[in-house]
C-alpha positions in Angstrom: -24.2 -30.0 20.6 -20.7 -29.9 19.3 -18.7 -26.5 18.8 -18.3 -26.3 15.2 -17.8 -24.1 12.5 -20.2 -24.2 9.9 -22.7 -25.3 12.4 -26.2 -23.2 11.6 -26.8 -23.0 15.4 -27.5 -18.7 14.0 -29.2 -19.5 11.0 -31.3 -22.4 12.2 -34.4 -20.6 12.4 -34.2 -19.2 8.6 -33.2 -22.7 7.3 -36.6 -24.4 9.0 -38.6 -21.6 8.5 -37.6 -21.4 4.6 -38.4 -25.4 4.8 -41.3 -24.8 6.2 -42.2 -22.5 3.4 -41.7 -24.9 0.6 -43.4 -27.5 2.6 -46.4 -26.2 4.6 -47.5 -29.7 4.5 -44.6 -31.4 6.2 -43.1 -33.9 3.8 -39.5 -35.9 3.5 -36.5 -34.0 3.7 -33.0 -34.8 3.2 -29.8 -33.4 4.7 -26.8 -35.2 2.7 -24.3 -33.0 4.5 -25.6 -33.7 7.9 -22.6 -32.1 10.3 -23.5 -31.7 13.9 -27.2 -33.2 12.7 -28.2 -29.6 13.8 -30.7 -29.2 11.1 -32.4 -32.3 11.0 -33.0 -32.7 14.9 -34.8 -29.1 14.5 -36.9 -30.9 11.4 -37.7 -33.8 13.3 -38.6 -31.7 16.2 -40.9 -30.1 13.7 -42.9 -33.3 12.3 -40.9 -33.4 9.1 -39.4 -36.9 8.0 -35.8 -36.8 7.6 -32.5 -38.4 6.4 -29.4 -37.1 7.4 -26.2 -38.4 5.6 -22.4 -37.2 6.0 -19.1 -39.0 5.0 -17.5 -38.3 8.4 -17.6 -41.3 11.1 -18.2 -38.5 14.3 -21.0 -36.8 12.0 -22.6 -40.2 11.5 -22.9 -41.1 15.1 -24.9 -37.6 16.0 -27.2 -37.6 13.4 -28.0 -41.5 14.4 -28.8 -40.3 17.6 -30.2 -36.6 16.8 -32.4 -38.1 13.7 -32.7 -41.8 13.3 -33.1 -42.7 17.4 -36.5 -42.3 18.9 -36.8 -40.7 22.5 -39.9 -43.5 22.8 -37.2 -46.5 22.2 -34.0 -45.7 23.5 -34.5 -42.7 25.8 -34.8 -44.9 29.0 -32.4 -47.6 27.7 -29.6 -44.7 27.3 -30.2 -43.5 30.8 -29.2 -46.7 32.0 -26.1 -46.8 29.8 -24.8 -43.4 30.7 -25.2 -44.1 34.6 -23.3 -46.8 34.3 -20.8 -45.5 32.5 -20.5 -42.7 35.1 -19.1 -44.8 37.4 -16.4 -46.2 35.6 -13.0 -45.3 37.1 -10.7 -43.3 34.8 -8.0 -44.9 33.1 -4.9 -43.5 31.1 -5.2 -45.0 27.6 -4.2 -44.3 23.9 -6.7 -40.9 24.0 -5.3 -39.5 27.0 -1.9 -39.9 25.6 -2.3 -38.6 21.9 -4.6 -35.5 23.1 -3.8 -34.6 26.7 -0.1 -35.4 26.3 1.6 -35.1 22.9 -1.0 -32.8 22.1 -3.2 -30.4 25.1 -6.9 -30.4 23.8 -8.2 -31.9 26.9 -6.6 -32.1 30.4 -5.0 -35.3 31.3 -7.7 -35.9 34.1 -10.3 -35.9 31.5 -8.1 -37.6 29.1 -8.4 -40.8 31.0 -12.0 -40.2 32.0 -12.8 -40.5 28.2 -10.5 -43.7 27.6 -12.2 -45.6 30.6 -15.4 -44.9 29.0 -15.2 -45.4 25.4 -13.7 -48.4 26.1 -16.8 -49.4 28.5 -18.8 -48.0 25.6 -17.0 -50.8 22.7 -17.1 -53.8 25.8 -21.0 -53.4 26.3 -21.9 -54.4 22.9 -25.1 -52.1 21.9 -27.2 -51.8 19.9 -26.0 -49.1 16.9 -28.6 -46.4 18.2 -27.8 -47.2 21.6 -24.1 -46.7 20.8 -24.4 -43.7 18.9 -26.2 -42.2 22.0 -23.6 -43.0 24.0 -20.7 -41.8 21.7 -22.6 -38.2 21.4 -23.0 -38.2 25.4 -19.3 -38.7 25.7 -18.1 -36.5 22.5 -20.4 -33.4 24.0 -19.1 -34.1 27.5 -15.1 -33.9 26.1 -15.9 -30.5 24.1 -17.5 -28.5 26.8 -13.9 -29.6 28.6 -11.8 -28.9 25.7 -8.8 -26.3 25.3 -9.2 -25.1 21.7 -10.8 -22.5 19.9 -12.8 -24.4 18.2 -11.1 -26.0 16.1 -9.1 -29.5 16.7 -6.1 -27.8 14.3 -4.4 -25.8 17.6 -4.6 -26.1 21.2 -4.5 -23.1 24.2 -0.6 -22.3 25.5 -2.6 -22.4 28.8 -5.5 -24.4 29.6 -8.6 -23.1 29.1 -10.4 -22.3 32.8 -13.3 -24.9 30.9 -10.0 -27.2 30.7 -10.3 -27.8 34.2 -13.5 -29.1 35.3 -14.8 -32.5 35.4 -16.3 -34.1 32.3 -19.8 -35.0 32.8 -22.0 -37.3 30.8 -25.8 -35.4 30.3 -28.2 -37.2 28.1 -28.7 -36.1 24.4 -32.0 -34.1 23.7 -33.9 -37.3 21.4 -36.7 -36.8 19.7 -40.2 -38.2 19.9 -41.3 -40.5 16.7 -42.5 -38.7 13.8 -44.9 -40.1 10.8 -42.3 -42.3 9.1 -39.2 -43.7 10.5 -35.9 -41.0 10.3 -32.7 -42.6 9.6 -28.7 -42.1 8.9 -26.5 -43.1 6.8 -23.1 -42.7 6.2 -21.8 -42.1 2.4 -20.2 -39.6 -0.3 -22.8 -37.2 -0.9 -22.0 -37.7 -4.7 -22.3 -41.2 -4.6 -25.2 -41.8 -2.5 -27.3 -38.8 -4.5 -28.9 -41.0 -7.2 -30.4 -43.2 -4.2 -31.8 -39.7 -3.1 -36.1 -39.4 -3.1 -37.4 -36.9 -1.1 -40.1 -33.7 -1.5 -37.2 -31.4 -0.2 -33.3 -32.1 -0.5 -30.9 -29.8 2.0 -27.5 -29.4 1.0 -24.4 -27.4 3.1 -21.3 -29.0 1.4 -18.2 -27.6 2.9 -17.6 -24.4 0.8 -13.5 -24.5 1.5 -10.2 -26.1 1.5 -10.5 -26.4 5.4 -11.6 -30.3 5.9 -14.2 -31.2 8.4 -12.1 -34.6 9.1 -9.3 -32.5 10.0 -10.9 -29.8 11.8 -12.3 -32.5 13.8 -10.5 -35.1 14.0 -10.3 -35.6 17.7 -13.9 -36.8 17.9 -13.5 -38.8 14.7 -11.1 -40.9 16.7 -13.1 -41.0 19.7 -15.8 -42.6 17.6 -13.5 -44.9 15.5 -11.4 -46.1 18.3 -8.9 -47.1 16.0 -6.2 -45.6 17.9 -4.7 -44.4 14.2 -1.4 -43.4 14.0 -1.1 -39.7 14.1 1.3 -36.6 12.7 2.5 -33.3 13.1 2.1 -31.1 16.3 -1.7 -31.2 16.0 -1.9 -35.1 16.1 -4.4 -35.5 13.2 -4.9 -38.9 12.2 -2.8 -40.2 9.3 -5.7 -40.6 6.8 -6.3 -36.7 7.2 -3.8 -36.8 4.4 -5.7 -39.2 2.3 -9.3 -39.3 2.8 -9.9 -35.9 0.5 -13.1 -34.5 -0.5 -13.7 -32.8 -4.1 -15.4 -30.3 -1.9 -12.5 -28.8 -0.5 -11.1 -28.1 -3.2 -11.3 -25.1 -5.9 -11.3 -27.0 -8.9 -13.7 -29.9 -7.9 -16.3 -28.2 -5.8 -18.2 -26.8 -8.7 -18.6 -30.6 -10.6 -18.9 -32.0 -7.4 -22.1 -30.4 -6.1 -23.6 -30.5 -9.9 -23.5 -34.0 -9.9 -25.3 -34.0 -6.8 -27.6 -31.4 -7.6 -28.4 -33.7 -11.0 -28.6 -37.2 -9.3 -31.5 -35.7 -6.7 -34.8 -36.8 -7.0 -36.8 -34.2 -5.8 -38.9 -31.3 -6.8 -37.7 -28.8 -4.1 -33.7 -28.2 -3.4 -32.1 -25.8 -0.3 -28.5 -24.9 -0.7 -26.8 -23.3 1.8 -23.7 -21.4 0.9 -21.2 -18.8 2.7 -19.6 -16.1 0.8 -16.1 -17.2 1.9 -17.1 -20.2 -0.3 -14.8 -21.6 -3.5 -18.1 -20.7 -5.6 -20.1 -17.4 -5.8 -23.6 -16.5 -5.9 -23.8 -16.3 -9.7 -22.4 -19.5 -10.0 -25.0 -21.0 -7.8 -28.0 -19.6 -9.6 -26.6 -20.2 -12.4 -26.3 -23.9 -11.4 -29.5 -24.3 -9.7 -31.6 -22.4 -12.4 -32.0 -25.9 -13.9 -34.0 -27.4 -11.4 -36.6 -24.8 -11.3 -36.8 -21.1 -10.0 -34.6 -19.9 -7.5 -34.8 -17.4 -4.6 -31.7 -16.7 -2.3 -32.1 -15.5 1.2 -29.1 -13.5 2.5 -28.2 -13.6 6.5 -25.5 -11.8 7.7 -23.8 -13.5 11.2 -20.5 -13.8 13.1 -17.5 -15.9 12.1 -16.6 -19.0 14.3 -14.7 -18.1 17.6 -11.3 -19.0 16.2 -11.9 -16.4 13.6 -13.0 -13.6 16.1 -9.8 -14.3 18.3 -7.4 -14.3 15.6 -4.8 -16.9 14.2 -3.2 -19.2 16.8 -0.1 -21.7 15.6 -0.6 -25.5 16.9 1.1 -24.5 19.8 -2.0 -22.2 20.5 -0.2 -19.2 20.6 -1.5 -15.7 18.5 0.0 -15.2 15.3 -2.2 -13.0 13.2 -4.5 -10.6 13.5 -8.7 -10.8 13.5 -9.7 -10.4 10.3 -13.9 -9.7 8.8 -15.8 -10.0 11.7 -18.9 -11.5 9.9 -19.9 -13.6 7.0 -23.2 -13.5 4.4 -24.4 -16.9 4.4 -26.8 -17.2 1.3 -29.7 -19.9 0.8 -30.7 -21.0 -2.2 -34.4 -21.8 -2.3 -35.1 -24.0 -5.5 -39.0 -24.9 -6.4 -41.0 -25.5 -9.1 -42.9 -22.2 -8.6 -42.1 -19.5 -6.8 -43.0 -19.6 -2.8 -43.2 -17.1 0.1 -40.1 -16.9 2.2 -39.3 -14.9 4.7 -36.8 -12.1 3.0 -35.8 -12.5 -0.3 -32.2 -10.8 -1.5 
């Protein structure tokens, strides 16, 4: 999957194992802040039924093919897709000139590797699951060839020694069929909350003013293939500026994530929370404490890359020291009686 902060690659094992706490049963779980679909491939994987939702066009397209695609139905379709878009020659395009050229996350070699196949991938007319399969291929491909620290906000003064190999296509890891069709959706987690049923709701909002759209807006893009117009020494798209979340921002976090926490229906609620976040622990109890009891699970793990490196200006060079080398990410367990988790803080 995707480099990306955020991404509970480190914590995946408490999150499914405090899951699998509250629901020893399996059940229906949803993920309305769905990311890299890390979290619901590893429930699906599991037996559980899930629905992973985010706002973000990229985030849509993995958890359509990490969630809502069965390995039964598409896996032998997708093979054939992705061999044929291996032998598609490479051709210079719109990509190759926004973030090869004007900008340097990806080598030009690559650049036009990716514009020859995603615009294969819009020609061949697939099916949506199909498509999504083929957009996460390509996407993974381009970021274990990128020249960032993670982040799509700077780029490396030098290329990255990754930089310079050849993107490959490898097929996604789908998952079997579970009991009850998974799916995706796409939609403001505030907004699509009062459509929410489930025996377990997930939630990891973005806890920041740092914007997953412009964090990532590469793949975005890539997944789009709007060719937007773009600004600033970074490239973001345009609508960066415009399409803001309540989320990322001090004031409207805390309303934001009560209305969804309200608009839920279902008797069992996970919240994961960092301590970097716009809201503290007390405020999350405190918020939570409504829905039933609550128990908070502390894990303590490394900040992303970028972080560990220190701060880099767009033009990727250093500009500021390391900082905390960790974080305490905290999950809220909410149930309607108390259960056994793993460690309680």
């Amino acid at each position: 999957m995707i480099k990306y902060i955020g991404s509970k690659r480190a914590l995946l094992g408490h999150v499914t194992g405090a899951v699998a706490g509250v629901l020893p049963q399996g059940g229906r779980v949803c993920d309305l802040f769905s990311g890299t679909a890390r979290v619901g491939h590893a429930l699906k994987k599991q037996g559980f039924q899930v629905w992973s939702n985010d706002l973000n066009a990229y985030a849509h397209a993995l958890a359509t093919t990490y969630v809502q695609a069965d390995q039964e139905r598409w896996g032998e379709r997708a093979e054939v897709v992705l061999a044929e878009l291996r032998t598609v020659k490479p051709e210079a395009g719109w990509f190759t000139q926004a973030f090869c050229q004007d900008a340097r996350y990806f080598h030009p070699d690559n650049g036009a590797r990716i514009d020859a196949m995603r615009d294969r991938i819009e020609a061949m007319g697939l099916e949506p699951e199909l498509k999504a399969i083929a957009l996460v291929s390509l996407m993974e491909a381009a970021d274990r060839v990128d020249s960032t620290a993670g982040v799509q906000m700077a780029y490396m003064k030098q290329w990255a020694p990754r930089a310079l190999k050849t993107l490959e296509l490898r097929t996604p890891d789908l998952v079997p069929a579970v009991d009850g069709p998974c799916r995706a959706t796409q939609g403001d987690a505030v907004e699509i909350a009062e459509q929410v049923e489930a025996d377990l709701v997930y939630l990891d909002p973005p806890y920041n003013q740092h914007s997953y759209l412009g964090n990532y807006h590469c793949w975005e893009s890539l997944v789009l293939w709007d060719r937007p117009e773009t600004y600033g020494v970074a490239n973001k798209r345009v609508d960066v500026r415009t399409r803001k979340s309540a989320f990322n921002s001090r004031p409207g976090i805390g309303p934001a994530l009560r209305t969804v926490i309200e608009r839920v229906k279902a008797p069992n609620l996970i919240v994961s929370f960092n301590d970097e976040g716009y809201l503290s622990r007390a405020d999350l109890v405190e918020m939570l404490s409504a829905r039933g009891h609550v128990q908070v699970l502390e894990m303590a793990h490394p900040r992303y890359v970028g972080a560990r490196i220190g701060i880099h200006n767009p033009k990727g060079e250093k500009v500021g020291q390391v900082g905390r080398l960790k974080n305490v990410e905290h999950l809220f367990v909410v149930t309607e009686r108390p259960v056994s988790l793993p460690v309680a803080a």
